[in-house]
C-alpha positions, 0 to 999 in steps of 0.5 A, spaced: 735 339 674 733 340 668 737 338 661 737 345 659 736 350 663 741 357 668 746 357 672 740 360 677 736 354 675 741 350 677 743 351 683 738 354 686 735 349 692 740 344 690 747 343 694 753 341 689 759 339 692 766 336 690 766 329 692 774 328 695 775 323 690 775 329 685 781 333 683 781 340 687 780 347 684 786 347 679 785 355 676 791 359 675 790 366 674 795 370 672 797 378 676 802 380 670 799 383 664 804 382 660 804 375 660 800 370 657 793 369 661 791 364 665 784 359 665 781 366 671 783 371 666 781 368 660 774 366 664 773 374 665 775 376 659 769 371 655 764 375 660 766 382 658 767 381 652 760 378 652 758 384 656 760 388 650 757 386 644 750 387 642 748 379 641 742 378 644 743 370 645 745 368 652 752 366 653 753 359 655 758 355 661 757 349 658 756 343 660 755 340 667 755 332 669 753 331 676 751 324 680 745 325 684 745 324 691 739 324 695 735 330 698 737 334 692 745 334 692 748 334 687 757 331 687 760 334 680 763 329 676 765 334 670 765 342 669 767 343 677 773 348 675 768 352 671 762 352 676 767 353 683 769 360 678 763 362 677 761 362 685 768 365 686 766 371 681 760 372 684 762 373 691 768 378 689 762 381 685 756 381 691 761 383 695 762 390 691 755 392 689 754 391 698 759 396 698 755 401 693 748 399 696 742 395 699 741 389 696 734 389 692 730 384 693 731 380 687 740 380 688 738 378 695 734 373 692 739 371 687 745 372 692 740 366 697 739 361 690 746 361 687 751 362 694 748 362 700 741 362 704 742 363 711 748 358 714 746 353 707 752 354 701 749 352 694 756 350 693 762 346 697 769 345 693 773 339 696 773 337 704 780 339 704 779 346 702 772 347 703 773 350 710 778 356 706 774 356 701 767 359 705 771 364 710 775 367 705 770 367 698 763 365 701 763 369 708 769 374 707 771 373 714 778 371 712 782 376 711 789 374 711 791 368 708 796 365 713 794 357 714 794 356 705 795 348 706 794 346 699 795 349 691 788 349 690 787 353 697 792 359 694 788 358 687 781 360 691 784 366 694 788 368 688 782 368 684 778 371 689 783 376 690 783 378 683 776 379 682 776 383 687 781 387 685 779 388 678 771 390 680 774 394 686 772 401 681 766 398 677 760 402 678 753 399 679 751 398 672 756 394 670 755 390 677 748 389 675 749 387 669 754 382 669 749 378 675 744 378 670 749 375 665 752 370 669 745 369 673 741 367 666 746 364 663 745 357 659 748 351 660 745 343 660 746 339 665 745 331 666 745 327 672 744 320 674 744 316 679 748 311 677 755 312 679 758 307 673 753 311 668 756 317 670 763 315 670 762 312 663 761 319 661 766 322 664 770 317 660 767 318 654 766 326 654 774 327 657 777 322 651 773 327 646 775 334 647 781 337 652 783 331 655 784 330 663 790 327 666 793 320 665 792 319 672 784 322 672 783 317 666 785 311 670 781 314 676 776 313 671 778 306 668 779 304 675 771 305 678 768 303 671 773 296 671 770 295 679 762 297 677 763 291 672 767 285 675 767 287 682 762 283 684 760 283 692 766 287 694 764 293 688 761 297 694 767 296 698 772 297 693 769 303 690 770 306 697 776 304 698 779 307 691 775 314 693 779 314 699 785 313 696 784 318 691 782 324 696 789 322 699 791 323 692 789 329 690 791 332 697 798 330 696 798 333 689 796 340 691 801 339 695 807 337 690 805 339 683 809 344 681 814 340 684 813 334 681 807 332 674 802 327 676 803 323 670 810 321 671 808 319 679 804 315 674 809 312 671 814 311 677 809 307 681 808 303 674 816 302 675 815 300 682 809 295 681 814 291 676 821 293 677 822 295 671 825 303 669 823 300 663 816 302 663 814 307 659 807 308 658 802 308 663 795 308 660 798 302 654 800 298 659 794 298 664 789 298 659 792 290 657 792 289 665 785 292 665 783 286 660 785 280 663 782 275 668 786 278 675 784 286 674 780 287 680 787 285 684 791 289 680 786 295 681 787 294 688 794 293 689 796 299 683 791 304 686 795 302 694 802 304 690 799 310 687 797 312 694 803 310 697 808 314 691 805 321 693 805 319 700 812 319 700 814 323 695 810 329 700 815 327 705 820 327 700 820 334 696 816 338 703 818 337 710 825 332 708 828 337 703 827 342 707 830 339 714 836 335 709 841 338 704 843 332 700 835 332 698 834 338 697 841 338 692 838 333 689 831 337 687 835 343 685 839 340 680 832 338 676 831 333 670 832 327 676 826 323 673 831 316 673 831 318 680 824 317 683 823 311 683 830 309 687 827 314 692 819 311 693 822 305 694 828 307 699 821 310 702 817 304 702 822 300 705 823 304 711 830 306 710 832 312 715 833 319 713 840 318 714 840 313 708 835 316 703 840 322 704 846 318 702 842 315 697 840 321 693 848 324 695 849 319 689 843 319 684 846 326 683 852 325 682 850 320 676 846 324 674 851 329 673 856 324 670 850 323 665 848 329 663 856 330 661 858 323 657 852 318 658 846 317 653 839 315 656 839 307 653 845 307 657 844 310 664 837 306 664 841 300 662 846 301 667 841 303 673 835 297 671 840 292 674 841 295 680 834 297 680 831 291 680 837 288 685 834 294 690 829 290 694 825 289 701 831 283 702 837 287 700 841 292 706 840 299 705 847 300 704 847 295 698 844 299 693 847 305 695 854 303 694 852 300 688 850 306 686 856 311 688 861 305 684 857 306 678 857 314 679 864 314 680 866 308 675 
């Protein structure tokens, strides 16, 4: 790949993937006009109003970091959101220039070096949604949109569906010219071979403009920390945090309009050091990250992130559905006191029937709190009981306290 160079350029005889570790498309579009736009309305918006203008400069995408892999594929560490719209508009686009003509042989060229050349895709987006994302963008041969496991799965069709529906009426001219413009457009481009380069640019650039979230962050800090110290096992360690952050990501397509990430963040801290105490994520782990046991530390916090989105898929999915008292305690909302009493009822096993009890009094005192309580005072009250909640305590132990205190 070139520093500065095309979208065409830069795909073509390349393969760009998002490695699983990556978060998942994360795009929202907007159906309603009279509401504010989002990230894929704003995308089409720039591009027309390009379109319009009489500039003779090319429009730019951006900048572009990827870790180069051998036989010329490419995992994209920053820009992926951008690039996974980009092959989305360009599939809606082809798909209607195919109904108003045959292909000329420069669009079919064009079409084979940024989309697909027989069976080979120029682009795959996370393992998980990679499969949706070819039938139903790059080959159209989905056409219902049963089987959406994923937010981000939802996003793809829900982006591909409102291109489609904007260039439904376009003419051939303006299909053409649109190709052109995105084709040649200019971007840069830097990939490295060094994984621990690349992360530290991904650092450095996201901790400059629109940050990512605290959790993509700590991601981050996490695989640079184990570059550094991790000695004979960095391979291995780089490994396993990949792997629990592709489960990660997973479960936050899953729940995240339910839950933030960032609190998920904050409940685990809780969790790891029994305390509702704990506040600030990113202060708290950077100290961690800067004493002499931070390989351990990474090992056993990124296990308990994994673990808190696991449960917390239970619990806000198939649980929620199937028990009332959990679904009750959901709705009521504002029940972040309440998380962290609800992983570890999880993480220690506790049947169904018991987390039910469980959250039938974290509602309750929620409740009582919102009418006469302050926060100092409920977390003070909670942190006792809290912290005497533990692998050794009976299930009922807690439970009870909790509904003395709700009804005291």
């Amino acid at each position: 790949m070139e520093a500065s160079t095309t979208i065409n350029q830069m795909l073509a005889g390349n393969r760009v993937f998002v490695p699983t570790y990556q978060r998942a498309y994360s795009w929202d579009t907007e159906l309603d006009n009279k509401k504010t736009p989002k990230q894929v309305n704003v995308f089409l918006s720039d591009l027309e109003e390009y379109n319009r203008s009489t500039t003779k400069s090319k429009y730019y995408f951006g900048h572009f970091l990827f870790e180069e892999k051998p036989d010329n594929k490419f995992g994209v560490i920053d820009g992926q959101q951008r690039l996974t719209t980009i092959q989305i508009f360009l599939s809606a686009l082809f798909k209607r220039l195919k109904t108003l003509k045959t292909l000329s042989e420069k669009e079919q060229e064009t079409f084979e070096d940024i989309i697909k050349r027989n069976s080979t895709c120029r682009f795959a987006t996370v393992d998980y949604d990679n499969q949706l994302f070819k039938d139903y963008v790059i080959n159209q041969s989905k056409q219902d949109k049963n089987g959406l496991e994923t937010e981000s799965a939802k996003r793809i069709v829900s982006a591909f569906d409102f291109f489609t529906e904007q260039l439904k009426e376009k003419d051939e001219a303006y299909l053409t010219k649109m190709l052109e413009i995105v084709q040649s457009s200019s971007c840069t481009t830097h990939p490295v071979t060094d994984e621990s380069e690349a992360i530290q640019m991904f650092i450095f650039q996201n901790n400059r403009g629109k940050k990512p979230s605290n959790l993509e962050i700590i991601k981050a800090q996490f695989m640079f920390n184990v570059h550094l110290y991790g000695g004979e096992e960095k391979e291995s360690l780089i490994e396993e945090i990949k792997s629990r952050f592709e489960k990660i990501y997973k479960s936050i397509s899953s729940i995240e309009y339910s839950i933030n990430e960032d609190d998920v963040l904050v409940y685990t801290l809780r969790i790891h050091f029994n305390s509702l105490w704990e506040s600030n994520a990113i202060e708290k782990i950077n100290k961690l990250l800067s004493e002499e046991n931070s390989i351990s530390f990474i090992k056993s916090f990124t296990h308990s992130l994994a673990i808190s989105f696991e449960h917390l898929t239970s619990f806000f999915g198939k649980d929620q559905r199937e028990n009332l008292e959990i679904h009750s305690l959901i709705t009521l909302g504002g029940i972040g006191i309440s998380i962290p009493f609800i992983i570890k009822a999880y993480k220690f096993g506790l049947p169904i029937n018991d987390i039910s009890k469980l959250c039938s009094s974290l509602e309750s005192l929620v409740i009582r709190h919102r009418l006469i309580g302050t926060r100092a005072d409920i977390t003070s009250r909670l942190n006792d009981v809290y912290q005497r909640f533990k692998e050794d305590n009976t299930a009922i132990k807690p439970i009870i306290a909790l509904s003395l205190i709700s009804h005291s």
